[in-house]
N, C-alpha and C positions, 0 to 999 in steps of 0.2 A: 497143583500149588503154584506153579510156576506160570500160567494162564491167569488164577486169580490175582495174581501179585502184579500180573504186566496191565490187566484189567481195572484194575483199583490206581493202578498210576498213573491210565491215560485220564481217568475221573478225574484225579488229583488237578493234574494239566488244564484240564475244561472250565474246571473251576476257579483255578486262578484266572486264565483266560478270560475266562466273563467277568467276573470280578475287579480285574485290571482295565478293562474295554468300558464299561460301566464308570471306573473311576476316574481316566481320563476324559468321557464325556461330558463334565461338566461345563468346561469353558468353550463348548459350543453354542451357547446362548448369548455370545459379544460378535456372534460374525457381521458384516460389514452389512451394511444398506444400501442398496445402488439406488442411486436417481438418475432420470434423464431430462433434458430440456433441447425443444426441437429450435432447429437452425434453421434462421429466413436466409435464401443468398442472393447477390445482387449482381446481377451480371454473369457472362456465360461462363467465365474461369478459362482455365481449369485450377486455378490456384484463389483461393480465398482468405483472406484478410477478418478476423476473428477478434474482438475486442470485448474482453470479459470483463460481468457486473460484478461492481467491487461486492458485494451482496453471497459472494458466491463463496469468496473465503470463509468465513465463517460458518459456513455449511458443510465445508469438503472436511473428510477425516485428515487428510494432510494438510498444514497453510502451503508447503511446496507444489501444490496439489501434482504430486506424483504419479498419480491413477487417474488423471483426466485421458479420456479415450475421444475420440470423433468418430461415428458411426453411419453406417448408412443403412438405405433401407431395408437392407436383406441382415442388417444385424451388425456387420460384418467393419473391424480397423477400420479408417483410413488413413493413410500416412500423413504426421504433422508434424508441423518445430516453431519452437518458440522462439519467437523476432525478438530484435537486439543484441539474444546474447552471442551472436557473432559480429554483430556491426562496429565496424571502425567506431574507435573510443571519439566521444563527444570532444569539440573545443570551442572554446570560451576564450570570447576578446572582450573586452571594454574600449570604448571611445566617447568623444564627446563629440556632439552634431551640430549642423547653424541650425539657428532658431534664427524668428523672425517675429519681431513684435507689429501686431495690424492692432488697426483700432475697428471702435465696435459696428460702424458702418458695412465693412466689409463682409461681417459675420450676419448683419441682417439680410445683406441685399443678397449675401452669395454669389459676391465674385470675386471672391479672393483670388482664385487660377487666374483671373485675366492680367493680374497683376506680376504674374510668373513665369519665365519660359525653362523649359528643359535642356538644358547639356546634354552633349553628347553620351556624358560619363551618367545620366540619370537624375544628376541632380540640379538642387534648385537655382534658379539667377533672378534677381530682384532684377525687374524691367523699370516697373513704375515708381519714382522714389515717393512719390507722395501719397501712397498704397500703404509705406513703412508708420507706424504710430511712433513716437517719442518714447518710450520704453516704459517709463511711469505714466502713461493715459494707457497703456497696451487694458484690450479688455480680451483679447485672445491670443495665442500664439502658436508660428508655425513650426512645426519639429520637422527637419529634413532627417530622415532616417534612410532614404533610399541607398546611402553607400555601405550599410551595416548589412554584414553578411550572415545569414541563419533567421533565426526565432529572437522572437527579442524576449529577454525575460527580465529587465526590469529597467526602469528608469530610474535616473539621480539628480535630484535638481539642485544649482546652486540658486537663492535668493541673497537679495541684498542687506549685506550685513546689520544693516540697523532693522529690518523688517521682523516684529513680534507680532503673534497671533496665529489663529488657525482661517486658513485660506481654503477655501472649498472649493474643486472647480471638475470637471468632466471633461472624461480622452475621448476623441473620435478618431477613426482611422481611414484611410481613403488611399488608391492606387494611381487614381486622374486628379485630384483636390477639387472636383464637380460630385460625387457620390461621397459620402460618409455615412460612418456606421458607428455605434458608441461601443466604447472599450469598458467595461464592468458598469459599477455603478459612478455614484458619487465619491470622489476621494478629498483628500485634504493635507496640504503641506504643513505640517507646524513648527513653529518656534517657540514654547514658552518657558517664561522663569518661575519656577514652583516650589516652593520648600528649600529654597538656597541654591536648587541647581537647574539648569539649561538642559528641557526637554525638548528635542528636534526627530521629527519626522518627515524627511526629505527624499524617498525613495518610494516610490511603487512598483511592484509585480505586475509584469506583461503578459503572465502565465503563455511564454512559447506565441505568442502576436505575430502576424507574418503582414507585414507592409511595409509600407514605402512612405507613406507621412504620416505624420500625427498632430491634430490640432487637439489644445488644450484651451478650452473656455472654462473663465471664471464663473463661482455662481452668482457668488455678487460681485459685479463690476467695480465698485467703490470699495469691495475689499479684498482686490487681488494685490496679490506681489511683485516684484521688480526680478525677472530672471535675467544672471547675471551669465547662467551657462545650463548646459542639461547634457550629463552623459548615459549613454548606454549599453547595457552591459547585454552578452547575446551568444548564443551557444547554437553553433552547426552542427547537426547527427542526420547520421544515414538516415534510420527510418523514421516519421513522423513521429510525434509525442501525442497521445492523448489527451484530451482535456481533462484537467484539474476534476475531481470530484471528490464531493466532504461527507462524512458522517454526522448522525446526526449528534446533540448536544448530548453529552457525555459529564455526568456526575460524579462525584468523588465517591470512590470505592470505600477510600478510612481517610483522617487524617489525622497527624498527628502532632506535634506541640509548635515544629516547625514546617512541617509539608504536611502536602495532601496527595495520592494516587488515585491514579485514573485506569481503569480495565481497557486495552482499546481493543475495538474488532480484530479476530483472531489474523493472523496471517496477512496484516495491511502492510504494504509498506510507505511509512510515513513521509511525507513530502511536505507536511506544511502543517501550521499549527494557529487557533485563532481561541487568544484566551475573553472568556466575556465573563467582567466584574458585574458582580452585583447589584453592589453599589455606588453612586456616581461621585465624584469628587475623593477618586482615589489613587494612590499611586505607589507602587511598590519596586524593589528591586527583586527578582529572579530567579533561580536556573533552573533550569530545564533537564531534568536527567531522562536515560531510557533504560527500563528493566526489562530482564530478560524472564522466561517464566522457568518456576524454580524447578520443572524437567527438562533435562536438556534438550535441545530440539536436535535431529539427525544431524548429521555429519555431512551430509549431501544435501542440503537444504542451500538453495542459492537464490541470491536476492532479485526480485522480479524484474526489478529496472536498475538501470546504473546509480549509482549515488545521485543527487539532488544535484545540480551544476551550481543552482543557486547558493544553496549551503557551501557549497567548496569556493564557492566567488567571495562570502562574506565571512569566511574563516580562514581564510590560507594566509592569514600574518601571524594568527594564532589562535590557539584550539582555545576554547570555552573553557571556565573554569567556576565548576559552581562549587560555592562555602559549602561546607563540611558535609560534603559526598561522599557516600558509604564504597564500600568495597564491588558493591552490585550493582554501582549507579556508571552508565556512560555517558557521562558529560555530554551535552548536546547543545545549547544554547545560554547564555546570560545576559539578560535583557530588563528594561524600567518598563511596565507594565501601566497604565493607565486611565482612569475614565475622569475627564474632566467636563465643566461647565463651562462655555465661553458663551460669549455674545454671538456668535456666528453659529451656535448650535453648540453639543459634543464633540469633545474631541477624544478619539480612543487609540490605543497602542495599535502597533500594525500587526499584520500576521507573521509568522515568526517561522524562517523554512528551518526543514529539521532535513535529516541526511537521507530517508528514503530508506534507512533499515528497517526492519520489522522489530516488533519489542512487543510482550504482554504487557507495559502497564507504563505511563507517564508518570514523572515524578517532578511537582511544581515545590521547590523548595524556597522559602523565604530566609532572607537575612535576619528578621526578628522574628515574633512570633506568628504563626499564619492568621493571625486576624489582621494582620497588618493589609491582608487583600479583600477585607472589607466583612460585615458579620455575617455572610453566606456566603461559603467558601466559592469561588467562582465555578463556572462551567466551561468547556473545551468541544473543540471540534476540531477532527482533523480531514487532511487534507490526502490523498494519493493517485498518483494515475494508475490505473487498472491495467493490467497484462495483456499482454495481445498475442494472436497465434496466427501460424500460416498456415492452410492444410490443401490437401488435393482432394479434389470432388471427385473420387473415383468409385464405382459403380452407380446405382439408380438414386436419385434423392426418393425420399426427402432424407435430410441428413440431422442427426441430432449429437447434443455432448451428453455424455457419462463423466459420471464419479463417484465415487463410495461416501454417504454422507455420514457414516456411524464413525467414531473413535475403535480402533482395536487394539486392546493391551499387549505388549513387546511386541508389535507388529512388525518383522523385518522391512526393510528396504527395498523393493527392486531393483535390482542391477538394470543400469540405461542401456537401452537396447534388449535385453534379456527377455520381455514379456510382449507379447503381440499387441501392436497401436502405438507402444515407449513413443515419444519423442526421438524424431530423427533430428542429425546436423543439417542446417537450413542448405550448407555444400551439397546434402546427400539427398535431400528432397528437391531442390531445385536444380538440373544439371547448366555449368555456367557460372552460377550465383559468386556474386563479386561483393566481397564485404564493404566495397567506398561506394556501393551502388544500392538503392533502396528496390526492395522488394515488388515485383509489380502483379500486383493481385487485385484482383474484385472486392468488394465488401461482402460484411455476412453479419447479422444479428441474432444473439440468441435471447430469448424470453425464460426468466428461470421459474417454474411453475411455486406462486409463492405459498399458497396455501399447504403444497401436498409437502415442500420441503421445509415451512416450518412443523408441521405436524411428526415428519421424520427425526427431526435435528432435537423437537421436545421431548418426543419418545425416547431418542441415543439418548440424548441428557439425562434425565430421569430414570435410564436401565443405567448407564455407569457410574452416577451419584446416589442410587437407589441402595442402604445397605441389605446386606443378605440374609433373607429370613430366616430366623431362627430353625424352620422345618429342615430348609436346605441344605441351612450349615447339621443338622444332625444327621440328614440323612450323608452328606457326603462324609463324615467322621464313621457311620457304619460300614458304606462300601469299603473304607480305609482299613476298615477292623477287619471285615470279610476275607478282604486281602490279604492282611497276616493271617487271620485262622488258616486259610488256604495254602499259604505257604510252607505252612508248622504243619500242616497233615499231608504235602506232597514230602516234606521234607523224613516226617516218620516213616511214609509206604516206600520210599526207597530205600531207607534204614532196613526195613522190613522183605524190601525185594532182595538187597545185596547179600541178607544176612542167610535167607532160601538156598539164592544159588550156591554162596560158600556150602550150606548143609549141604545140598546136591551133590555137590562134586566133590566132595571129601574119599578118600578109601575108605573101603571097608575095615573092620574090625578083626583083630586075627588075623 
């Protein structure tokens, strides 16, 4: 009796045991998707310099991307850390520079430098005075910027106060003022008066520019302006900046009576903003808010690059304040938006820097109603420099990046350091390593294989938005029943064991 009853118990136990192993198996069908993409390097190293496609956030299960590995050819870590975020904090000066108005002779013939000699201190001394144009015949202008210390990230021009219209003209930038090279495209100063008030556009983005002069030709000669000063604003940082890179045009999510949202690529962090109307002869007042997405994002999620320098140059008297901002909105910009007609072409609002946070989703909020930005709702693009890494080439290349491309539900965190490959401090990967001193590494380029990780990224998407088939959901409500009958019958054979042994061992009778 006592054999069948220990018999029938261990059954009991098996059974839930399967039954419970079975019913916890289900959410093994969300585990993660590894991809990888091979790494070119440039140079003998042993340290490499790593500049990741913006293309990649939105692919990785994390925007932190937390689970990025570097590998080499035998499979196998290699030690890496993410540049800047030990590097001495950026600073940002403004000043104003000599200009130097030439007339149009000098710009054809190309020999403005003969007209110039160099100081000691680098900059410019006007030799020839009859070189200098009269300020209003000027058809070019020279910008001495070589005393400006760092990156230059924007220019601010004063014009002469009576000067209306839009002025179109092109930067080149030069180290000897014998070579030049053109600074973006076409740009355009403006001053006009529109609907009762005074629209001016008097600054451009140098996106981080590194030289020593700057010549500014008009496009039309007969329609340039009288510069009455030019300052510039410029920010020093240990390690290089990246160049600017945009997404493509970006459509409204919803809109609603007075705004419209915008979904942006996952895990970006936003550096700049460029809104494009519709329709032309339009002009609206703004803000600009940033939504967070309504899960929360990790607690250890930290932002890829420092704040925007630019943002913090054109806010710091005071923060943004956009009309009637909901509780989920962080103010980020309040700006007159634009697209006008003029005789000299278009003229459109400028780009608009945002702070370099990350956010799900843009919020373009009007003052009145959102047709006020014309009868199709406008379109956006944003702007961010991409993340950079340092790693050590150690064992055999070739070398490639990992990362898990799938979404995984309540996925913990990694503890930093805790998981083989983590991210080291750039201190503890480089011995030596001097935070007021830039990193010295080789280059390296990675190619992210496009086809195989959209087909990953559509597949995740479509298994974690996919809902659960009816088969699935029954079957796992019977394992769940399995489990309690399992339970209710180990729970009677021990009723039934205990109740044996008590009979057992009882005395006898008499």
């Amino acid at each position: 009796m006592n054999t069948q009853a220990m018999w029938t118990l261990r059954a009991g136990v098996a059974l839930v045991a399967v039954a419970s192993g079975l019913a916890s198996a289900q959410p093994a069908a969300t585990a993660l998707t590894a991809l990888t993409a091979p790494i070119t390097l440039q140079g003998a190293g042993p340290y490499h310099r790593l500049t990741l496609p913006l293309a990649l956030y939105g692919r990785a299960a994390y925007t932190d991307l937390r689970d990025l590995r570097v590998h080499n050819a035998a499979g196998h870590a290699v030690p890496y850390a993410w540049l800047r975020n030990e590097a001495a904090a950026p600073r940002t000066a403004s000043r104003n520079v000599p200009i130097f108005a030439l007339p149009g002779s000098s710009a054809a013939s190309g020999d403005a430098a003969l007209a110039f000699s160099v100081r000691a201190d680098g900059s410019l001394l006007l030799e020839t005075k009859n070189a200098a144009a009269r300020t209003g015949d000027a058809v070019q202008w020279l910008i001495d910027v070589s005393q400006v210390k760092g990156s230059l990230l924007q220019a601010r021009f004063d014009i002469a106060p009576d000067a209306r219209g839009l002025f179109a003209f092109r930067l080149e930038a030069s180290d000897d003022l014998r070579q030049w090279r053109p600074v973006g495209g076409e740009e355009q100063l403006v001053r006009l008066a529109h609907g009762g008030q005074t629209i001016e556009r008097l600054a451009v983005d140098l996106n981080n520019l590194l030289t020593r002069f700057l010549r500014l030709r008009w496009s039309d000669p007969k329609q340039g302006a009288t510069l009455t000063a030019v300052g510039i604003d410029s920010v020093q940082e240990v390690e290089p900046v990246a160049p600017l890179e945009w997404s493509a045009a970006l459509r409204p999510e919803r809109c609603a009576a007075d705004y419209c949202d915008y979904v942006l690529p996952r895990g970006l962090p936003v550096q700049s903003l460029r809104i494009d109307l519709a329709d032309i002869n339009t002009l609206a007042q703004v803000g600009v808010s940033g939504l967070s997405d309504s899960v929360a994002a990790p607690a250890v999620a930290q932002q890829p690059v420092p704040r925007n320098p630019l943002y913090a140059l054109r806010h710091q008297q005071r923060r943004p304040v956009v009309r009637n901002a909901g509780p989920d909105e962080a103010p980020l910009v309040d700006a007159v938006v634009y697209r006008l007609a003029q005789a000299g072409g278009e003229a459109r609002s400028p780009l608009l820097a945002l702070d370099g946070a990350v956010y799900a989703r843009l919020r373009l909020r009007t003052a009145g109603p959102i047709s006020v930005l014309g009868a199709t709702p406008p379109s956006i693009a944003v702007g961010a420099v991409p993340r950079a890494l340092v790693f050590l080439a150690q064992g055999a290349a070739p070398f490639s990046l990992a990362w898990s491309a799938a979404p995984q539900a309540n996925a913990a965190s990694p503890v930093e350091g805790s998981v083989p490959g983590a991210p080291l401090a750039l201190s503890t990967l480089i011995p030596g390593y001097a935070a007021d001193k830039p990193v010295v590494a080789d280059g390296a380029s990675v190619a992210l294989p496009v086809a195989a990780v959209n087909a990953a990224a559509a597949a995740v998407a479509a298994a974690v938005q996919a809902p659960v088939p009816a088969q699935v959901a029954s079957r796992k409500w019977w394992l769940w029943g399995a489990l309690g009958v399992g339970l209710l019958l180990l729970a009677g054979m021990a009723w039934s064991l205990f109740a044996s042994l008590r009979k057992d061992g009882a005395p006898p009778a008499g």
